[in-house]
C-alpha positions as CSV (number, residue, x, y, z in Angstrom):
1,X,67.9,-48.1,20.8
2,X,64.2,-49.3,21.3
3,X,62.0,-49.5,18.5
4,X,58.4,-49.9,19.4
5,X,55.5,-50.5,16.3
6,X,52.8,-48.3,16.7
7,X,49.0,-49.2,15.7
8,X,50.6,-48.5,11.9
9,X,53.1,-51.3,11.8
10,X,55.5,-49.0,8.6
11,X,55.1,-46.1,11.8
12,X,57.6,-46.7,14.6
13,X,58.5,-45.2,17.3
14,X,62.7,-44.9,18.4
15,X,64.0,-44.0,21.8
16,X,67.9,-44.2,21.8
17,X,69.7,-45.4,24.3
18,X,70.2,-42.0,26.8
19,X,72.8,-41.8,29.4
20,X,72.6,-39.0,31.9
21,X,74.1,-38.3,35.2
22,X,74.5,-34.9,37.4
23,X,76.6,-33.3,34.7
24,X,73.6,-33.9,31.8
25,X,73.3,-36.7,29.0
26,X,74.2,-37.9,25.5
27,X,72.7,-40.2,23.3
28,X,73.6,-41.0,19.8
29,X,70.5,-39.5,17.7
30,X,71.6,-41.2,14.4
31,X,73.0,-44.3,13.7
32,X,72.8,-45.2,9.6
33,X,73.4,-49.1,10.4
34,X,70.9,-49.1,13.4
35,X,68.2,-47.3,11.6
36,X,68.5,-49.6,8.6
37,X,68.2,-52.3,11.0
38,X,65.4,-50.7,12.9
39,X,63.3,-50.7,9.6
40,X,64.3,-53.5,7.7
41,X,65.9,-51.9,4.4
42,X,68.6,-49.4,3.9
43,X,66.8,-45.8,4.0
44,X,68.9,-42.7,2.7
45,X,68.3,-39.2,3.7
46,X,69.0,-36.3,1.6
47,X,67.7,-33.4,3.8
48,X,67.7,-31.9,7.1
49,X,65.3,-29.5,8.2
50,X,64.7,-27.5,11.9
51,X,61.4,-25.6,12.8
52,X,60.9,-23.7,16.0
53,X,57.0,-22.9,16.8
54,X,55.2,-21.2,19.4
55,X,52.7,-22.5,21.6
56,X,49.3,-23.7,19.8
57,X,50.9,-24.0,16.1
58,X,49.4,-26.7,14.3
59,X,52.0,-27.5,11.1
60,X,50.1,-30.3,8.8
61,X,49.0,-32.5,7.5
62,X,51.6,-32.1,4.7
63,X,52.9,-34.4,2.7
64,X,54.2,-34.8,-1.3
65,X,52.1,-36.4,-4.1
66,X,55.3,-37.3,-5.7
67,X,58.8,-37.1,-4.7
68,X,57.0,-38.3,-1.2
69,X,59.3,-38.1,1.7
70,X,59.9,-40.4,4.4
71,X,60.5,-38.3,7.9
72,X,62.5,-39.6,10.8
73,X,61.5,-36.0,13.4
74,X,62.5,-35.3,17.1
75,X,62.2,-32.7,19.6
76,X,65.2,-30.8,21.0
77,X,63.1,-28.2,23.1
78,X,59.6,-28.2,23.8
79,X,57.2,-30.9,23.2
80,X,54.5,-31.6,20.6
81,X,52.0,-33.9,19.4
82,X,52.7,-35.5,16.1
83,X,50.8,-37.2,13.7
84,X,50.9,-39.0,10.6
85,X,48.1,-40.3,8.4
86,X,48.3,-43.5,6.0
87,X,47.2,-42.0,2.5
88,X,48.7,-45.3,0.7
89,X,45.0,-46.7,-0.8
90,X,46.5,-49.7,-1.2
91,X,47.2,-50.2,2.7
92,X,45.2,-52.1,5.2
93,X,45.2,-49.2,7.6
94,X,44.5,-46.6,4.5
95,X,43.3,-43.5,6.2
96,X,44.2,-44.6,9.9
97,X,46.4,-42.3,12.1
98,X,48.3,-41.9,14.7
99,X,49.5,-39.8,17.6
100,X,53.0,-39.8,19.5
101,X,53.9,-37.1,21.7
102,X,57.7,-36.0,21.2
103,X,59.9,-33.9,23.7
104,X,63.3,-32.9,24.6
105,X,62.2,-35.0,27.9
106,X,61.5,-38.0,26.3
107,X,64.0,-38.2,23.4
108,X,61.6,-40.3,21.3
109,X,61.4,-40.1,17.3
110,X,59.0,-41.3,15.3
111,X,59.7,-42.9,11.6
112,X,57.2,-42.0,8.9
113,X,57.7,-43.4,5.4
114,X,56.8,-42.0,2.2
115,X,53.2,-42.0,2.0
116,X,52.0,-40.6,4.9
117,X,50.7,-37.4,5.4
118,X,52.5,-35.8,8.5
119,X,51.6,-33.0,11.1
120,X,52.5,-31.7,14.5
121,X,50.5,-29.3,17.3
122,X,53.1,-27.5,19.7
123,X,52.0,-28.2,23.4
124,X,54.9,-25.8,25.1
125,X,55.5,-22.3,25.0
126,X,58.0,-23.1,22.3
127,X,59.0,-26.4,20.2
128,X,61.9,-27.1,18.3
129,X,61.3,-29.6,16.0
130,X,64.1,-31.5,13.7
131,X,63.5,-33.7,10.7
132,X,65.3,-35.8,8.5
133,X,64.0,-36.8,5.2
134,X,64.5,-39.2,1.9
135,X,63.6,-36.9,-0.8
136,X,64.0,-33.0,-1.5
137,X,61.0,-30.5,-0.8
138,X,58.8,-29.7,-3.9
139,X,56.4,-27.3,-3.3
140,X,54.9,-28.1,-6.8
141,X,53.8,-31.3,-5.3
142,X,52.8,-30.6,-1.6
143,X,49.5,-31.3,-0.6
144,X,47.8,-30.8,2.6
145,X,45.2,-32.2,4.1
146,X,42.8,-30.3,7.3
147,X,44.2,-31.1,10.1
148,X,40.5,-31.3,11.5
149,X,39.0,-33.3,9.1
150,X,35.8,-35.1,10.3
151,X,36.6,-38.6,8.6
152,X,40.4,-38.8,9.9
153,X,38.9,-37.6,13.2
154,X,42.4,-36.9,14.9
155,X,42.7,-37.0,18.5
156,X,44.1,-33.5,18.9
157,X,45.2,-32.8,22.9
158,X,42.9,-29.8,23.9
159,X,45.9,-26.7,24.5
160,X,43.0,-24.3,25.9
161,X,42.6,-22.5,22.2
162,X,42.0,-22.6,18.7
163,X,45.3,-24.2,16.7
164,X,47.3,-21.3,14.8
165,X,47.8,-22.5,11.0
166,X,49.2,-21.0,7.5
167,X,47.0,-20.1,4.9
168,X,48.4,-22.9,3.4
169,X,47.1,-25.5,6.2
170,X,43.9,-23.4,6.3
171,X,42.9,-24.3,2.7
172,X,43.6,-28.1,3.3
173,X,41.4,-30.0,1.4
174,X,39.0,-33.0,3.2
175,X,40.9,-36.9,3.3
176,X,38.0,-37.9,1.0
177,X,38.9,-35.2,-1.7
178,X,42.7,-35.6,-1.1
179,X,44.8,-36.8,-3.8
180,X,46.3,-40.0,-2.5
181,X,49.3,-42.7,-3.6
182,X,48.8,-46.2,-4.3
């Protein structure tokens, strides 16, 4: 597999090895040893989840104020843009983003460790979108942050309309009012 920083060094970018001929492809989406490789430290995941979204949905920017959750996420059908946001206030690129579009075309994954706030806009009709993660959900500690705050000032790709969102990601609170982690 390829691992490529991105402008967040902890963020990286994976694209497995893919091999496809007339009949269709396979790649090897997870590899524990390669990962652990890929990222320097042994990371151990405890969850799988699987979303499917229409066209427009904008889910984020989520993330846990304790029991945080590193994500390793993929696309199986669609495409998206995803994002994550460095909330750690101890970090050199504290409050810095950035932007990697995922398809079932491309095959790329994007690692986000704990302490990072973490969205995604669906830019097909449909999206599935898979996630691996290193701690349980706890919806007593979710926090979200608008996904168009003014500070963060994320790069959204223009769809043609307004994002869909939850009530949930409609009362997101600003980055400068956001409870953060050290």
């Amino acid at each position: 597999m390829k691992v490529t920083p991105t402008a967040i060094p902890d963020v990286l970018v994976i694209e497995p090895k893919v091999f496809g001929d007339a009949r269709g492809f396979f790649f090897e989406s997870f590899n524990q040893k390669a990962f652990d490789e890929a990222v320097g430290r042994h990371v151990e995941f405890v969850q799988d989840n699987h979303s499917r979204s229409a066209k427009g949905v904008l889910r984020g920017l989520h993330y846990q104020i304790q029991q945080p959750q590193g994500k390793l996420v993929r696309v199986t059908s669609g495409a998206v843009f995803d994002v994550a946001v460095d909330i750690r206030k101890s970090s050199a690129t504290f409050g810095d983003w950035v932007g990697v579009e995922l398809s079932e075309a491309n095959h790329k994954q994007l690692w986000i460790p704990s302490g990072f706030a973490h969205g995604f806009l669906v830019l097909t009709e449909t999206a599935e979108f898979l996630y691996k993660t290193t701690d349980y959900y706890a919806p007593a500690h979710e926090r979200a942050i608008v996904w168009s705050d003014t500070k963060l000032a994320i790069a959204w790709p223009d769809i043609g309309t307004s994002p869909k969102l939850s009530p949930k990601d409609q009362a997101g609170t600003s980055f400068l009012a956001a409870e953060v982690v050290d």
